[in-house]
C-alpha positions in Angstrom: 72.3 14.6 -29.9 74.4 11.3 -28.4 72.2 8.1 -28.3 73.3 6.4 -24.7 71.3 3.7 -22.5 72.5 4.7 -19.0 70.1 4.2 -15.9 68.6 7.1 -14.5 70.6 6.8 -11.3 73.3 8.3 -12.9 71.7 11.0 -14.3 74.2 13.6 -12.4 76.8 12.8 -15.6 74.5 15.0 -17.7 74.7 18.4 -15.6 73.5 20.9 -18.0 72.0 18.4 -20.5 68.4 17.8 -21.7 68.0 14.4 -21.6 65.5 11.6 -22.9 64.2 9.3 -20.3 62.0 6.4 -21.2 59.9 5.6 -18.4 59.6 1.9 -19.6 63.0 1.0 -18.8 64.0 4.0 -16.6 66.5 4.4 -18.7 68.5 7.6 -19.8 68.1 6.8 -24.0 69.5 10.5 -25.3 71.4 13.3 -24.2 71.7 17.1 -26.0 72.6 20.6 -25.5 69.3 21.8 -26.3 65.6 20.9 -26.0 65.8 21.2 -30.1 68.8 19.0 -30.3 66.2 15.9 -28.6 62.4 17.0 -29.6 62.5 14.6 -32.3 62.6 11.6 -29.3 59.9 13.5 -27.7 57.4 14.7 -29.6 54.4 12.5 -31.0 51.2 12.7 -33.1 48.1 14.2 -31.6 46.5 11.1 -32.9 49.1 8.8 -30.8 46.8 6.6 -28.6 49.5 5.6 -25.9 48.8 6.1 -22.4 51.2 9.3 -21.4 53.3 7.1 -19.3 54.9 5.2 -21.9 56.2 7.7 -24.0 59.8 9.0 -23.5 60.1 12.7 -22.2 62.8 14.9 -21.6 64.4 16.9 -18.7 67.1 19.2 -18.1 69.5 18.1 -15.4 70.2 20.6 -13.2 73.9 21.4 -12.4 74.9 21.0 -8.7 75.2 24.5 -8.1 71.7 25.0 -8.9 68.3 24.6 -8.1 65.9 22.0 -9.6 64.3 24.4 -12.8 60.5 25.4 -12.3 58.5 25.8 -15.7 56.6 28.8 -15.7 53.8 29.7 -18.1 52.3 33.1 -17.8 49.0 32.8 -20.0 48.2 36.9 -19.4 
């Protein structure tokens, strides 16, 4: 994991990245290889009281040959 504070209008630098947005300062914050490499900037207490809005989240950046990545969760 790379700490950065980049805007999120150049998020195209990290094709193929997971990345930590904070949505406070729409601001790029941390970059990784994996989802593992970042969940400790992304994961919080289920006693946490703030609003879901202000607590970063992550995202992988698709590369420009591909699509933007749909999460699917099959529960059956």
């Amino acid at each position: 994991m790379k700490k950065v504070n980049v805007s999120t209008k150049n998020i195209g630098d990290f094709a193929g990245k997971w990345v930590v947005i904070d949505p406070k300062k729409d601001r790029v914050v941390a970059v990784g290889s994996t989802l593992k490499e970042i969940s400790l900037l992304v994961t919080r207490s289920t006693t946490d009281k703030n609003p879901a809005g202000t607590v970063p989240f992550s995202f992988l950046v698709p590369r420009k040959d591909e699509g933007p990545y749909i999460l699917w969760i099959n529960n059956y």
